[in-house]
N, C-alpha and C positions, 0 to 999 in steps of 0.2 A: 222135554216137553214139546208137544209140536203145536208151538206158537206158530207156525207160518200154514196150518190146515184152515180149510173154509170148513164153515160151521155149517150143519146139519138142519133141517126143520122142524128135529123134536129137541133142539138148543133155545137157550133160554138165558136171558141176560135179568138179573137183580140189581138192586140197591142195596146195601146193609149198611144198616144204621143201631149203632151201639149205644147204651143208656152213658150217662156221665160213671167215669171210676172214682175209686179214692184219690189215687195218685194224680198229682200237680197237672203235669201231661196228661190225662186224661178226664180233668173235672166237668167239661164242655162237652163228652162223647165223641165220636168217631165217624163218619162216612167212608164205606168202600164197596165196591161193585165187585159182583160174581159170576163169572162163565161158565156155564154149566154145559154139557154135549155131551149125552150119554154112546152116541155113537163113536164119535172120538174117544170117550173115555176120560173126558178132562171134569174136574172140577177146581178153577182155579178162580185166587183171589186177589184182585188189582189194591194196592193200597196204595192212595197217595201221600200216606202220614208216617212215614217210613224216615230216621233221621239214624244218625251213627254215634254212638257214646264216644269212640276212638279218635274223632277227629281232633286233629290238632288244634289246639286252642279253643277246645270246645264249647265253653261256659264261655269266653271273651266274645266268637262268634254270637254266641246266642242271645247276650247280651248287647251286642252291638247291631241285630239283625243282622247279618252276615252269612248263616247257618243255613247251609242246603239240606233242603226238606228234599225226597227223594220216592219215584212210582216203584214200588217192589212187590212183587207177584209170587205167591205162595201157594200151597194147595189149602182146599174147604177143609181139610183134614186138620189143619194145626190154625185154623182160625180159630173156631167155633169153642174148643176146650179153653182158651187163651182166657173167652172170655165169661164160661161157665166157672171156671175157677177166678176167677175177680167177680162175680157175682153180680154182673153186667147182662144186663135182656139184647138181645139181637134180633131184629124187625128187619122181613125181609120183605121188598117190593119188586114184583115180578112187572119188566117194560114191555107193553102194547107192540111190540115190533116186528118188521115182515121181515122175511131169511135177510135179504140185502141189508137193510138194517141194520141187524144183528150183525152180519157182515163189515158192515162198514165202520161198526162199532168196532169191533174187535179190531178189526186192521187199526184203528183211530190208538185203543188200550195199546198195542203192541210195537205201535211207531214211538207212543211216551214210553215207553220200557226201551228203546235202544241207547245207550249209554252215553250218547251227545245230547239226549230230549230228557232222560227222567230225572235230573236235578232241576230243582227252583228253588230262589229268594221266596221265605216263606212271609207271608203276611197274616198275620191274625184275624183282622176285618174282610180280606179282599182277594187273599190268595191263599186258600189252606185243604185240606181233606175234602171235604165240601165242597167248596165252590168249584176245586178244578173235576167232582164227579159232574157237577150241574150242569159246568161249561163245555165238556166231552160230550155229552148225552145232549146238549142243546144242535152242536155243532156239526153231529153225526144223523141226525136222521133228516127224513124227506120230507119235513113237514116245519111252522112255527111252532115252537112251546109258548103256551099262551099259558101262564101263572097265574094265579088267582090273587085278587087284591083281599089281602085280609083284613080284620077292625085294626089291629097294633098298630099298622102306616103311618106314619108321622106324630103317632101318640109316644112312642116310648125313643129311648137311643140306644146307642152302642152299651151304654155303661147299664141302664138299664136291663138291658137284655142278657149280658151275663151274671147282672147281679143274683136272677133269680135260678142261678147253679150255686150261688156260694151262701143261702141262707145258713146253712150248718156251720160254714168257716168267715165265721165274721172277720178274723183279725188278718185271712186272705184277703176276702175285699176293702178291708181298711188297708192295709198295704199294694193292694193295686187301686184304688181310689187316690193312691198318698201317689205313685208314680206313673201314673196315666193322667194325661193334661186334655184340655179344654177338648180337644178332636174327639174325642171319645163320647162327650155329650151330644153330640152332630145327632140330628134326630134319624132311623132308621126306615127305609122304605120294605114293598117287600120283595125287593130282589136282595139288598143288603143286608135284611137280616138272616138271608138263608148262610151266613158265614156259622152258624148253628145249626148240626145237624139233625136236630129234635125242632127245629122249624123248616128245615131243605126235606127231613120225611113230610112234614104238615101240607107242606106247599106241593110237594109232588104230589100227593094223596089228590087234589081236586086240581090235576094239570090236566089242558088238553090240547089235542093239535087243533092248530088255527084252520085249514082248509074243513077237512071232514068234523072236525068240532066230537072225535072222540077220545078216552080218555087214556093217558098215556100208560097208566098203574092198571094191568091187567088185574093180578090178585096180591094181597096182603098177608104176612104170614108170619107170625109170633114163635123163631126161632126158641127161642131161650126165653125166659122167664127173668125179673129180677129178682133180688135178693131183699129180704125186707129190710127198709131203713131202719136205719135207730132214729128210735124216739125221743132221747132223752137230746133237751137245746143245750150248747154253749151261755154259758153266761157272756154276753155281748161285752165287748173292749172296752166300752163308757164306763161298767161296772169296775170295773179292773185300774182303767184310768183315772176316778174318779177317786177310786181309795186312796192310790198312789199321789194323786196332789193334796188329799188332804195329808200324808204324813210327810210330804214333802215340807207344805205349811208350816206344821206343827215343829216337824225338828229346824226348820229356818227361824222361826218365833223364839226356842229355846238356845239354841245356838246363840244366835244375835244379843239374847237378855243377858248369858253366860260368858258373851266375848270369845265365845270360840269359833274358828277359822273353819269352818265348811268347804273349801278350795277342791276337797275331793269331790263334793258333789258337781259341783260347777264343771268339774273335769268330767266329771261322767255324763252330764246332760248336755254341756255344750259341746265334746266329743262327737255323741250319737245323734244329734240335731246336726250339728256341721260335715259331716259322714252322708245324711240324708239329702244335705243342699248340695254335695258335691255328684248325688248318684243323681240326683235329678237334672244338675246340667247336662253331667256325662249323656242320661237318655234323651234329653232336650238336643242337644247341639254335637254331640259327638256319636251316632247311630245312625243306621239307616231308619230306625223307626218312626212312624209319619205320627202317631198317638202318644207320643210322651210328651208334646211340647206342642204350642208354651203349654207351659204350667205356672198355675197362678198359687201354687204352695213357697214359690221359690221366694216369696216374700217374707215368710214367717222362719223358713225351712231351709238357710245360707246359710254357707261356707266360712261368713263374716264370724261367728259362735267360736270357727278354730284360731281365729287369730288371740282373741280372747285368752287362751288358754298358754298364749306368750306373757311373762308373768311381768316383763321389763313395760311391753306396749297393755296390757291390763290393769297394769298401777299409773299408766298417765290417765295427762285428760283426754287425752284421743279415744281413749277406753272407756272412759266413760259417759265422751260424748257420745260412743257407736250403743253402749248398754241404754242409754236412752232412747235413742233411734228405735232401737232394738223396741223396746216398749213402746212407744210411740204407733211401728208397723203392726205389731200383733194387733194392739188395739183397733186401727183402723182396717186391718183384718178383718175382726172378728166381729168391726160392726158392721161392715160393707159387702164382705160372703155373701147376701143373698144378689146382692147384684151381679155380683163376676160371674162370667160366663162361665163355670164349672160349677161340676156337683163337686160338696166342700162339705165333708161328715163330721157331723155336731158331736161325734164320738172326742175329737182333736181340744172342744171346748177346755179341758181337763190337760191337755199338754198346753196349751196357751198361758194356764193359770201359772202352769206350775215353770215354765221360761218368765213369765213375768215376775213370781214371786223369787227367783233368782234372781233375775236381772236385779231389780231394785233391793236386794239384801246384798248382794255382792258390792252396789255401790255404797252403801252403808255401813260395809265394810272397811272398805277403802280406804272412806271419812272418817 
C-alpha cells in the first residue's frame, strides 16, 4: 500500500459513521475515516476501533481497562460488506479540505498507524473511535473547528445519552446502570457527548472553520441503508422482577407456616447479590476505569450477603445483627435514592423486597 505517496487533488477525505449493531461491541455505532485517490489508486479505511480477541488475558484486560484499542487500516473493499451484512446504514461525510490539508491529514492517519503510535488505553467517555477521528481532523487542518452548541448541553449526561441506544435491551441498561457509578451522571456538554458517533456525525454536520467561517462537511452521502427495526418491545425487567418477588413472597410465607428450611434459597440470592458487591468494588477500586465508582449500589449490593452463607457465623448473633443492618440499609436505600447523586432504576424496587423478605425470614428462622 503506498502509505508514504502525497495525495492527488481529485482525493478526498470522509468520515463514516455506522448506525448502532446487535452485538455488545457495537450497540453505540462506529466512527472511521476514508482516503480515497483515484489517482493513486487507494481506497483505504483508517479505523480507530480495532481491538484483538488473542490477547492475553483478554476479558481481565477489558475488565480492568487495561485493553489496547488499536488504528488499523484496511481497504473500502472489506468495510462496506462488513457492514451491509449486519444490517448497519453507513453515512458518509465528505471534509471541506485544500490538497495540503488532505495532506497533512493523511501524514497525521499514517504517523498513528506506525506501530509505537497505533495502540491506546481505551476510554468509553473520552477516548474511543470517535473522539480520536474528531481529535486528528481538529489538529490537522489550517483553521479552528468551531462546533455548534446544541439544545442537549447540560440538559442530559453520560448515562442518559447511551441510554437512548438501549431502549430494546432493557436488562443491558439495568446492568450497566447497576455497574456504572455516580461519574456517569456528570451532566454532558457538546464536545463530550461527541464520545457518540450519531451525535460526532450531528455536530460535524453544522461545523465551521473559525477564520473564513465556512463549512467543514463539503457533501453527505447515505452509503448503506438500515435494516428495519423490530417492532415487537421486551417486556421491561420490573415485569420480570416483580413476578419473581411475588413468588419469592409466597414460598417464604409457606415455607415459614410449614417449618421448612429455605437455606437453598438464601444461598442462591445472597450468592448472586454478594458476587455483585464484589464486581462492583473490583470496578470501583481495582480498574483503571474512572465511571464505575463510587457507586452508591454498593450499599444495598455487598460482599457482606457471602459471609452469610457461613453457616457457623449465620447461626450467631453477629448474623443477625449484620441481617438486620442488612434491612435497615435497603430501607434507607430505598427511601433516600432520590437524593444520591446517581440514577438508581425503580426496576431494583422488586430485588429490595425480595433481600428484605429473606433477610427477615431467615432471622425467623433462626428463632
Amino acid at each position: 500500500m503506498p502509505l508514504r505517496a502525497q495525495l492527488s487533488q481529485e482525493s478526498r477525505i470522509t468520515i463514516l459513521t455506522c448506525s448502532p449493531g446487535e452485538e455488545l461491541y457495537s450497540i453505540f455505532g462506529h466512527t472511521a475515516m476514508r482516503v480515497v485517490d483515484p489517482v493513486l489508486e487507494i481506497d483505504y479505511v483508517f479505523n480507530y476501533g480495532t481491538f484483538d480477541f488473542n490477547t492475553p488475558n483478554f476479558y481481565l484486560k477489558f475488565m480492568r481497562g487495561q485493553l489496547d484499542y488499536a488504528l488499523s487500516v484496511s481497504d473500502f473493499s472489506y468495510f462496506l460488506p462488513e457492514y451491509r451484512q449486519a444490517g448497519q446504514s453507513v453515512i458518509e461525510q465528505s471534509l471541506n479540505l485544500t490538497t495540503d490539508e488532505k495532506n497533512r491529514l493523511f501524514k497525521a492517519l499514517i504517523s498513528n498507524y506506525e506501530p509505537q503510535n497505533r495502540y491506546y488505553k481505551y476510554h468509553f467517555f473520552f477516548d474511543n473511535c470517535a473522539t480520536r477521528v474528531r481529535d486528528v481532523i481538529a489538529s490537522n487542518i489550517g483553521d479552528t473547528i468551531v462546533f455548534p452548541e446544541k439544545e442537549y448541553k447540560d440538559l442530559i449526561c453520560f448515562r442518559d445519552a447511551i441510554g437512548t441506544y438501549l431502549h430494546n435491551r432493557p436488562w443491558t441498561k439495568l446492568g450497566l446502570d447497576l455497574i456504572l457509578g455516580a461519574p456517569t451522571d456528570d451532566p454532558v456538554n457538546a464536545s463530550s457527548i461527541q464520545f457518540l458517533p450519531d451525535y460526532l456525525m450531528l455536530q460535524f454536520s453544522d461545523t465551521h472553520r473559525a477564520e473564513s467561517n465556512t463549512a467543514l462537511i463539503r457533501s453527505t452521502e447515505t452509503l448503506l441503508e438500515p435494516k428495519q427495526p423490530e417492532t415487537a418491545k421486551p417486556t421491561p425487567p420490573v415485569v420480570w422482577l416483580s413476578l419473581l418477588a411475588l413468588a419469592v413472597l409466597v414460598y417464604s410465607y409457606i415455607s415459614y407456616r410449614k417449618r421448612k428450611s429455605s437455606m437453598w434459597l438464601n444461598s442462591l440470592i445472597f450468592s448472586l447479590i454478594g458476587i455483585l458487591g464484589l464486581l462492583i468494588i473490583f470496578l470501583w477500586f481495582f480498574t483503571l476505569h474512572t465511571v464505575t465508582g463510587p457507586n452508591w449500589h454498593i450499599i444495598w449490593a455487598n460482599p457482606l450477603y457471602l459471609i452469610l452463607l457461613i453457616p457457623s457465623f449465620s447461626n450467631s448473633r453477629a448474623g443477625t445483627l449484620i441481617r438486620q443492618l442488612m434491612v435497615l440499609a435497603i430501607f434507607l436505600f430505598a427511601i433516600l435514592s432520590a437524593f444520591i447523586p446517581q440514577y438508581i432504576p425503580g426496576a431494583l424496587i422488586p430485588v429490595w423486597i425480595i433481600l428484605i423478605v429473606r433477610l427477615i425470614f431467615s432471622i425467623q428462622e433462626r428463632n
